[in-house]
C-alpha positions as CSV (number, residue, x, y, z in Angstrom):
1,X,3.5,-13.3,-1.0
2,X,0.2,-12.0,-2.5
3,X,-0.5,-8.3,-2.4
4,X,-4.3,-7.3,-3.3
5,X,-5.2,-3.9,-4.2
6,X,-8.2,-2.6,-6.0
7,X,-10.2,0.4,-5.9
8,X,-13.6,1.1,-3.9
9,X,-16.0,3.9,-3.5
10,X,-14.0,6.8,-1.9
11,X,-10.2,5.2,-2.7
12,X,-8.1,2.3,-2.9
13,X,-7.6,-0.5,-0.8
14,X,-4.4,-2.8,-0.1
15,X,-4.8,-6.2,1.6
16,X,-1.8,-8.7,2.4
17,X,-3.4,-11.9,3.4
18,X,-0.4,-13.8,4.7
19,X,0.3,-11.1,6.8
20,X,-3.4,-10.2,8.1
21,X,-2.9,-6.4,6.8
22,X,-5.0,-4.0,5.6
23,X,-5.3,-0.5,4.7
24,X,-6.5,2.1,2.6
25,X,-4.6,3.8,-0.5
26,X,-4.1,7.6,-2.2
27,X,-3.0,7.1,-5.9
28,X,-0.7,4.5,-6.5
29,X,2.0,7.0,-7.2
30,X,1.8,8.6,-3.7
31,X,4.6,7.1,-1.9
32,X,4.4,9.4,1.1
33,X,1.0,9.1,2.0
34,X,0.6,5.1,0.9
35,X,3.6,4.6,3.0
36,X,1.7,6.6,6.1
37,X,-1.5,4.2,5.5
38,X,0.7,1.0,5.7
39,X,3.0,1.7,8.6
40,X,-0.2,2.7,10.8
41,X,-1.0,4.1,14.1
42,X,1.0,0.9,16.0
43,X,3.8,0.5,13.2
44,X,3.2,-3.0,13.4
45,X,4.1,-3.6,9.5
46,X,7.6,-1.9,9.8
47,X,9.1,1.0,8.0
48,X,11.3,-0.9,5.3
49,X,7.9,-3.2,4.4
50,X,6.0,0.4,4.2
51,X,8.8,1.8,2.4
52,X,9.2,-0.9,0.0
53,X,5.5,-1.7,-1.0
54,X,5.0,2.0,-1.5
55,X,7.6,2.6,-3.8
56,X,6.6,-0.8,-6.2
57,X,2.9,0.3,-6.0
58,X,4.4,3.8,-7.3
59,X,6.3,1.6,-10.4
60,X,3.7,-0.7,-10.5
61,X,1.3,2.5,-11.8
62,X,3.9,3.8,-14.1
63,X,4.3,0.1,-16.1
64,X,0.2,-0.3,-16.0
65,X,-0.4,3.3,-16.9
């Protein structure tokens, strides 16, 4: 699975292609609100996939960092 995120004018982005998702980011260490971004109004992408790609963007930024 590829995850895409970069950042933009105004914030940070996060794109999953194989799963047609999109949304937009805080700081990578923000679990709660990066987790509120990806499960969305609808919930489509599921609380544990929220959960989970919140908390390794969070790592992610402290081994980058």
């Amino acid at each position: 699975m590829n995850i895409l995120f970069d950042s933009k004018t105004g914030g940070n982005f996060l794109y999953i292609p194989e799963w047609r998702m999109g949304c937009e980011l805080s700081y990578l260490s923000d679990v709660f609100w990066n987790q509120s971004s990806l499960l969305g109004d609808d919930e489509q992408f599921g609380y544990a996939y929220a959960t989970t790609v919140s908390y390794a963007l969070k790592k992610l930024r402290d081994v980058i960092v």
